[in-house]
C-alpha positions as CSV (number, residue, x, y, z in Angstrom):
1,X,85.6,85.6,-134.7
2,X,88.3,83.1,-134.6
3,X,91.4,83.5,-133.0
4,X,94.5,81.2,-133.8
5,X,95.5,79.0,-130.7
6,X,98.8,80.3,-128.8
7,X,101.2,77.4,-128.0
8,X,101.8,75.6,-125.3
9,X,99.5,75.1,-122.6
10,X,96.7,77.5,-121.7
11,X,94.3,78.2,-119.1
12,X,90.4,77.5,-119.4
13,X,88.2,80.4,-119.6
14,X,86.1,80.8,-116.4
15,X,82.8,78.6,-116.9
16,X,82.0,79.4,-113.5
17,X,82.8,80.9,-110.5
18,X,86.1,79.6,-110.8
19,X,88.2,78.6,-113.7
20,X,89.6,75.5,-114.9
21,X,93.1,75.0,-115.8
22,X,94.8,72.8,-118.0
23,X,95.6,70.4,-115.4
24,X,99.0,69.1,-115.3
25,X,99.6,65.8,-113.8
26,X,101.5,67.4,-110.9
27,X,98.9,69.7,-109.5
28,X,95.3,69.1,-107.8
29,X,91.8,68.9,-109.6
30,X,90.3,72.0,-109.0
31,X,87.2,72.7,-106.9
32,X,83.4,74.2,-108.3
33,X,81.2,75.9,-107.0
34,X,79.6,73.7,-104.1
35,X,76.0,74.5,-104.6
36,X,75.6,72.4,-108.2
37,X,77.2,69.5,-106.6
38,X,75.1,66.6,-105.7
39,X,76.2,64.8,-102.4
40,X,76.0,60.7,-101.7
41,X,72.3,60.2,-101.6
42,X,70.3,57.6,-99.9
43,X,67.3,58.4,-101.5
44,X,65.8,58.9,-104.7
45,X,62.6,60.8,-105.6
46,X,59.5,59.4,-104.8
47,X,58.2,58.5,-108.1
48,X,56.7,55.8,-109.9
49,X,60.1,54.3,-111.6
50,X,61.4,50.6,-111.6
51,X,63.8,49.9,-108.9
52,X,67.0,49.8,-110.2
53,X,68.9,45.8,-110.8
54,X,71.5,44.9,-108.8
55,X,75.1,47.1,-109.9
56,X,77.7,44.0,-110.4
57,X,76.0,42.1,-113.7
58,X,76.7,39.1,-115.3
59,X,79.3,39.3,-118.6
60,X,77.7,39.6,-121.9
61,X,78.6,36.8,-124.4
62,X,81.1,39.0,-125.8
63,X,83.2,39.7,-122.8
64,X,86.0,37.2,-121.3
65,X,86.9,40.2,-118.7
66,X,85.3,43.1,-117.0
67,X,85.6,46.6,-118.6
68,X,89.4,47.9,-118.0
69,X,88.2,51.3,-117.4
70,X,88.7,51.2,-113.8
71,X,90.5,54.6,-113.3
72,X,88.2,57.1,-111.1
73,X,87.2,60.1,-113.4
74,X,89.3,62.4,-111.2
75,X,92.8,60.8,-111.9
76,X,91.8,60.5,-115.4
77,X,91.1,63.9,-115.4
78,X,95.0,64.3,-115.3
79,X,96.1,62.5,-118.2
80,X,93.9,62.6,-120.7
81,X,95.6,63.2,-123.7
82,X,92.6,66.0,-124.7
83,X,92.1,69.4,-122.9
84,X,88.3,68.6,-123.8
85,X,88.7,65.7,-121.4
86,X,90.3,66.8,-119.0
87,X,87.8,69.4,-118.8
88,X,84.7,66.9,-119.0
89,X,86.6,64.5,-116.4
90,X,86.7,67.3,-114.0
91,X,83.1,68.2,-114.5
92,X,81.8,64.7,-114.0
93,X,84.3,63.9,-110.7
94,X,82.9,66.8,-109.1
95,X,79.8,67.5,-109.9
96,X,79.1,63.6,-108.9
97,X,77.2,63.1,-112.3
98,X,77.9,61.7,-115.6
99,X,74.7,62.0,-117.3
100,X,74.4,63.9,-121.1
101,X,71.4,65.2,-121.5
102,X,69.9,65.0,-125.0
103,X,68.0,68.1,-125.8
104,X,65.5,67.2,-129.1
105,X,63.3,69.4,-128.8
106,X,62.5,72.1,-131.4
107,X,61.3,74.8,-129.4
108,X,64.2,77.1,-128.6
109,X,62.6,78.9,-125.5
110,X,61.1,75.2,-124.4
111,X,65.0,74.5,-124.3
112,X,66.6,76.9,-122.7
113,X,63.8,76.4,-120.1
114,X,64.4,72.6,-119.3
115,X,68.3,73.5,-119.6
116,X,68.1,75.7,-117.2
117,X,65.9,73.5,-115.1
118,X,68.2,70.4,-115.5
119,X,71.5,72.1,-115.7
120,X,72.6,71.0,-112.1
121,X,71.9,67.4,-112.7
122,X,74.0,67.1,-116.0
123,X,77.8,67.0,-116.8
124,X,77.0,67.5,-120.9
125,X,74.4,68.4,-122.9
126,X,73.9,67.0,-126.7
127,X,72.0,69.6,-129.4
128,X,71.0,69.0,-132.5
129,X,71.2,72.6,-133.5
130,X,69.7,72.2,-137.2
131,X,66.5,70.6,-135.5
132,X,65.3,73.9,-134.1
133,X,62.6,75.6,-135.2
134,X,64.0,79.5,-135.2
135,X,61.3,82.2,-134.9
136,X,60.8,84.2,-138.3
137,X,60.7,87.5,-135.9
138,X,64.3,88.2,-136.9
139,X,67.0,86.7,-139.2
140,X,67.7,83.2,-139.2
141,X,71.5,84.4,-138.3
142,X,70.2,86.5,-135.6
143,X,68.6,83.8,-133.5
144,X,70.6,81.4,-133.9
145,X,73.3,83.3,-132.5
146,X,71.0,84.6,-129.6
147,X,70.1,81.2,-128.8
148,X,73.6,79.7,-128.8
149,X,75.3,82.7,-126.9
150,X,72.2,81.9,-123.8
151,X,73.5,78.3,-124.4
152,X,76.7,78.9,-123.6
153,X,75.4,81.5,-120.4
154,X,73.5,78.3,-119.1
155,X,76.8,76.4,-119.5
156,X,78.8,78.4,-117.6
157,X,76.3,78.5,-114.8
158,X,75.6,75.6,-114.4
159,X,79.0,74.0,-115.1
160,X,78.5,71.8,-118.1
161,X,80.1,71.2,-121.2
162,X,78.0,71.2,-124.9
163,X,77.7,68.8,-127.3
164,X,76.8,69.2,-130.8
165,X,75.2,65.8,-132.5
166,X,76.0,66.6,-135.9
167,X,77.2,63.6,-137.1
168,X,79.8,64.8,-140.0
169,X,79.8,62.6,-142.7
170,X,81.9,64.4,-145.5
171,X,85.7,65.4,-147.0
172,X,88.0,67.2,-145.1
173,X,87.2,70.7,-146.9
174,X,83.7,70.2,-146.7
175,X,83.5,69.2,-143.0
176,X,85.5,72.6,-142.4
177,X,83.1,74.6,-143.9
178,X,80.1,73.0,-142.0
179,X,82.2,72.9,-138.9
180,X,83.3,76.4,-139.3
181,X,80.8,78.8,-141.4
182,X,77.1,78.2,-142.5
183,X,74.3,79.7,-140.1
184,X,75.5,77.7,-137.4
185,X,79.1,78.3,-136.8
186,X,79.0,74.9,-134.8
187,X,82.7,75.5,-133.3
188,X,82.0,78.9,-132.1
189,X,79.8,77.5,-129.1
190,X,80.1,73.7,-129.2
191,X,82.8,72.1,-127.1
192,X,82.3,68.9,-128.2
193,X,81.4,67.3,-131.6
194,X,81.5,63.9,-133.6
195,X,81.6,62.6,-137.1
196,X,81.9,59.2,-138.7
197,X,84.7,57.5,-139.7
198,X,83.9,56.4,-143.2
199,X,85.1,59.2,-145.3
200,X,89.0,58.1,-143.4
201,X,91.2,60.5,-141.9
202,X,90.5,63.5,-143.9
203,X,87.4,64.4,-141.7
204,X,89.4,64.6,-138.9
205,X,92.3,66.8,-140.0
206,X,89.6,68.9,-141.6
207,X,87.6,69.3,-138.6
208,X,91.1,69.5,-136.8
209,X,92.4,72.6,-138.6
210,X,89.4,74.4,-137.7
211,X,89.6,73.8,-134.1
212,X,92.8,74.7,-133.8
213,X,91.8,78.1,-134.2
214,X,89.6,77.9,-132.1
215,X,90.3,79.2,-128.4
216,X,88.5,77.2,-126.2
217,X,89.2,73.7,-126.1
218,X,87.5,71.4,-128.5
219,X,87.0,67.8,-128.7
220,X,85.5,65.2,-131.3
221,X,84.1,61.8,-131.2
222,X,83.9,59.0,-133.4
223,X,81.2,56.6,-134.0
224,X,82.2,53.0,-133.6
225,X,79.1,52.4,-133.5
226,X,75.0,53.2,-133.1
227,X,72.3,51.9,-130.9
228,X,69.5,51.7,-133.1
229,X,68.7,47.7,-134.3
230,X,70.5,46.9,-137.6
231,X,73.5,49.9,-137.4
232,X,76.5,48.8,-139.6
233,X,79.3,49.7,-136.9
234,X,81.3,47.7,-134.4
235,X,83.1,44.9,-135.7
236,X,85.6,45.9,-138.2
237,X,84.2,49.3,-138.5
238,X,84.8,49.8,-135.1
239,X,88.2,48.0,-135.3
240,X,88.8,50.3,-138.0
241,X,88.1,53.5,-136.7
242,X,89.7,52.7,-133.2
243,X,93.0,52.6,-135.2
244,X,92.3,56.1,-136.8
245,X,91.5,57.9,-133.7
246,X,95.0,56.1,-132.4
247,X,97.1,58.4,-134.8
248,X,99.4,59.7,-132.9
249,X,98.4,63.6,-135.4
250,X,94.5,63.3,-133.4
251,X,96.2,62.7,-130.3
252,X,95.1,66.1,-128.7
253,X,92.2,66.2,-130.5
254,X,89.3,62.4,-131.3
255,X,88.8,62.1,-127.1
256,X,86.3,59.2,-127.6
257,X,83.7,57.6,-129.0
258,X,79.9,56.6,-129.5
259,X,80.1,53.2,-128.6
260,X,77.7,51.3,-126.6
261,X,80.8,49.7,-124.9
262,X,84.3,50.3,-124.0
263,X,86.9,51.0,-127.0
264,X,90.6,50.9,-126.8
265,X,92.9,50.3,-123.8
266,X,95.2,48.5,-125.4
267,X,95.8,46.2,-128.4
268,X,98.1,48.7,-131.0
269,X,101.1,47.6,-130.3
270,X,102.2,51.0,-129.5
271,X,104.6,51.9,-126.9
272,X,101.9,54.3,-125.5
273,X,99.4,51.5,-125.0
274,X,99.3,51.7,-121.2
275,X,97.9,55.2,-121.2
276,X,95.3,54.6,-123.8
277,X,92.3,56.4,-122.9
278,X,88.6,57.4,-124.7
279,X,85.9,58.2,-123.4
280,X,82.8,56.6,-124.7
281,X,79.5,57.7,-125.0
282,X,76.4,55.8,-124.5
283,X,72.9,56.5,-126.3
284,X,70.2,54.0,-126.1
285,X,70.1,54.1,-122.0
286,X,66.5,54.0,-120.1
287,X,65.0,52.5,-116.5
288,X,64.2,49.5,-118.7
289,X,65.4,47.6,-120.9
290,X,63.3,47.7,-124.4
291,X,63.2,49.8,-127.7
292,X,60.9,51.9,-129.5
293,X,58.8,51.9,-133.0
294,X,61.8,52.9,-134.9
295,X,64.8,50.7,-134.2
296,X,66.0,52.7,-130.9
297,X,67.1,50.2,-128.5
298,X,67.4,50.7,-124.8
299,X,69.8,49.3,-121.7
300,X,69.7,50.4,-118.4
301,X,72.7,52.5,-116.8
302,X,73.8,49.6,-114.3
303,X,74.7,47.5,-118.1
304,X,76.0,50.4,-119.6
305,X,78.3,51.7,-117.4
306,X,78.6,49.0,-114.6
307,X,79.2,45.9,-117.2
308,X,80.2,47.6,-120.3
309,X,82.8,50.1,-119.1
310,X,81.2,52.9,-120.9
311,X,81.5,56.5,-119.1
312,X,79.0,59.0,-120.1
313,X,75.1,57.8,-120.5
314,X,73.4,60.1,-123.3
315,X,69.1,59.8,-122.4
316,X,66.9,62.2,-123.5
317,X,63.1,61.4,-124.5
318,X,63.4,59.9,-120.7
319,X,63.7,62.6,-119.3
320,X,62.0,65.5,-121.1
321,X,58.9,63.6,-122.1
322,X,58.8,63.2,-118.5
323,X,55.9,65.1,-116.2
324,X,59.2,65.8,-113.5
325,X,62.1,65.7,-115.6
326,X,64.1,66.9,-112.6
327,X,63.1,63.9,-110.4
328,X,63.6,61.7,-113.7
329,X,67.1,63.3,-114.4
330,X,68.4,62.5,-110.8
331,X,67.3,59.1,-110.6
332,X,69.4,58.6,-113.8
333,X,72.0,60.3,-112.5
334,X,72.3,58.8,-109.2
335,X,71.6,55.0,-111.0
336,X,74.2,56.2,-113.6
337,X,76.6,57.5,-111.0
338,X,76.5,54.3,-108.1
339,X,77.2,51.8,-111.5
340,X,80.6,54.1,-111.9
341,X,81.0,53.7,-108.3
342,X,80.4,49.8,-108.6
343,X,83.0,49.8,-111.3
344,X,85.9,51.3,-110.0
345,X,85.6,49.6,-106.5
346,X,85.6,46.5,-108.3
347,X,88.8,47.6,-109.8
């Protein structure tokens, strides 16, 4: 059930032991639960994984500058312009991780397992909800709801956010309807989604609308761009949708994008300029460089988030195809984690 949005700013529900507010600039980042956090570490797990490349790397041929994005995740947590996040930025300062895991697997009770086993280690995790093989034992309705209402359980206790990969594609009053309805009910239990720019600014006051009844917080993301070989974004479709998700009518709402670099900062000629700020999401991120048999491509965390400026490193098959996905999952994290580190020092 939807319930329309009061005004003004509102308190978090509890996702843990201890709730999250809104966070206004003049009062302190909250504390979680100690026990998920994960503490400087000065050794990773024994496994058979390449050492990681030195953090500081050379410019691409693209770049004249390193990325602007040297703000520490906790004082960005403060003035983001989206309660989504604000409420990811908070997650990822102090849980000490800002690794999204991506959950592909069809098996409903196979997920929830590996959620459950990687929770601690993660400060997002991306679904693709119409992947899922539902068992037949029960209406389609039925377990989908069951499943996404343990979701949200292993959320709370673990102190992440979710992130639905659906990729909306459509008009405004057909995005709401998808966003909204269907069997999934995708804003009921997803706190973050995304959608491509292409249909214009309709999709976003569509999808908009219905999360402002929503309760809960709820963010979208915008694909500038892909990270399989041969995508058609960046360039001037990046350029492009970077000026839409400026309007000053998504302000509380488009908190980033898919990028495989960093987007915005600067460059609109607005007033607000200085306090530009999206968070961008990296797929495509592995121990090694290299690709697979169907156009994925891959860069490791240290160029992702150390040279490129981007903030949150998406990795899945990495990870759950591995035989210890929780020694996998922290080397990641703590790779992922010490190229932030790099970053901001370097100021």
């Amino acid at each position: 059930m939807f319930v329309a949005r009061q005004t003004g700013p509102q308190p978090y529900k509890k996702i843990c032991s201890s709730t999250i507010p809104t966070t206004p600039t003049n009062q302190p980042t909250p504390q979680f639960p100690s026990k998920t956090f994960h503490k400087k570490s000065t050794t990773s797990p024994l496994l058979h994984l390449p050492p990681p490349p030195p953090t500081t790397l050379p410019l691409n041929n693209n770049q004249t500058k390193m990325p602007s994005s040297t703000k520490t995740y906790e004082s960005r947590s403060k003035t983001h312009p989206t309660a989504a996040g604000r409420k990811l930025l908070q997650i990822m300062a102090q849980k000490r991780t800002n690794l999204c895991l991506s959950m592909d697997h069809t098996d409903p009770e196979k997920i929830l397992s590996l959620v459950h086993q990687l929770g601690p280690k993660i400060c997002l995790l991306k679904t693709h909800i119409d992947i899922i093989a539902f068992p037949p034992t029960t209406t389609t309705t039925t377990s989908i709801k069951s499943f996404t209402t343990k979701l949200q359980a292993l959320a709370q206790q673990h102190t992440f956010m979710i992130f639905e990969d659906r990729k909306f594609a459509d008009i405004g009053s057909t995005v709401q309807h998808q966003y909204r309805g269907g069997v999934y009910e995708i804003a009921s239990w997803a706190d973050i989604t995304n959608a491509h720019a292409i249909p214009g600014p309709g999709i976003i006051q569509g999808l908009k609308e219905v999360a402002d009844g929503i309760e809960e917080p709820r963010g979208l993301l915008l694909l500038a761009e892909m990270s399989s070989r041969g995508n058609l974004g960046g360039g001037e479709y990046q350029e492009k949708t970077l000026a839409m998700a400026r309007s000053r009518e998504w302000r509380g709402f488009v908190m980033g994008f898919i990028a495989m670099k960093e987007v915005g900062g600067g460059g609109d000629g607005e007033e607000e300029e200085e306090e530009e700020d999206f968070i961008v999401m990296t797929p495509g991120v592995g121990l090694r460089v290299g690709g697979d048999g169907l156009g994925q491509q891959y860069r490791t965390p240290e160029e992702v988030v150390g040279r490129d400026g981007c903030d949150v490193v998406i990795v899945g098959r990495g990870i759950v195809g591995a035989d210890d996905p929780v020694a996998v999952a922290e080397v990641y994290r703590e790779r992922s984690w010490r190229a932030y580190e790099g970053r901001i020092t370097k100021g």
